[in-house]
N, C-alpha and C positions, 0 to 999 in steps of 0.2 A: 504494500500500500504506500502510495508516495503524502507526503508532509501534506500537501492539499486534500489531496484527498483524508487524510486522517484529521486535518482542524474543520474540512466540511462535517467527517463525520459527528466529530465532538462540538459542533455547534448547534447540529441538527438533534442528534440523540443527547447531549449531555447538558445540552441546553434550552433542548427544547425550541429552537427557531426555524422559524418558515426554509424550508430548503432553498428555495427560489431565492428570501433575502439572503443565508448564508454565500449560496453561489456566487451570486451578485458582489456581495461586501469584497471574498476573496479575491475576485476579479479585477475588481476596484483597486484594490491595496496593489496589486501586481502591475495595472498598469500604471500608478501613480510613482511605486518604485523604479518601473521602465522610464517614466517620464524625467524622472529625477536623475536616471545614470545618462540617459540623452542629454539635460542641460548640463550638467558638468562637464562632461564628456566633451561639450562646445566651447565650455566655456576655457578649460586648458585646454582646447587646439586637436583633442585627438581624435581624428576623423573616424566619423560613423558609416563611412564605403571606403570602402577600396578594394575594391574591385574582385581579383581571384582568391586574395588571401582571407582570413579572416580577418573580421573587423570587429569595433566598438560596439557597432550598430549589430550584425551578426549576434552576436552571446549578448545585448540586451534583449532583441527580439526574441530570445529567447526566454527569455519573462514574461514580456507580453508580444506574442508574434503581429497583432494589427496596429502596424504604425501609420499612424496617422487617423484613428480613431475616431479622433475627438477629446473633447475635457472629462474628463471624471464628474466634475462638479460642474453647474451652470455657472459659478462666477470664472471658471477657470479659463485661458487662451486655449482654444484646438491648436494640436500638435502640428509642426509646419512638415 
């Protein structure tokens, strides 16, 4: 069982919350954390393509693979 899948299950069973909200919160948190290794990632210089190797951008989207999504939050900027 992976670490998501085990705080889904423990929010759902051990906490008793709507599966749909649990899902969602998870989701959230993951691409919020994606969003945040992107902005740093810009802000020291270290590019999130390049090309055939692996990149920055690469192992973030592995957090959250839909980039360019959107905001998490409504007051938040969509991801450029």
């Amino acid at each position: 069982m992976s670490a998501r899948d085990d705080l889904f299950h423990r929010l759902v069973r051990g906490a008793g919350l709507s599966p749909h909200w649990a899902d969602r919160q998870i989701d959230n948190f993951a691409h919020e954390l994606a969003e945040e290794q992107r902005s740093y990632a810009r802000e020291v210089g270290i590019p999130l393509e390049d090309g055939d190797i692996v990149s920055a951008g690469d192992v973030i989207d592995l957090i959250d693979p839909q980039l360019g999504a959107g905001p998490v939050r409504p007051d938040e900027e969509p991801t450029p």
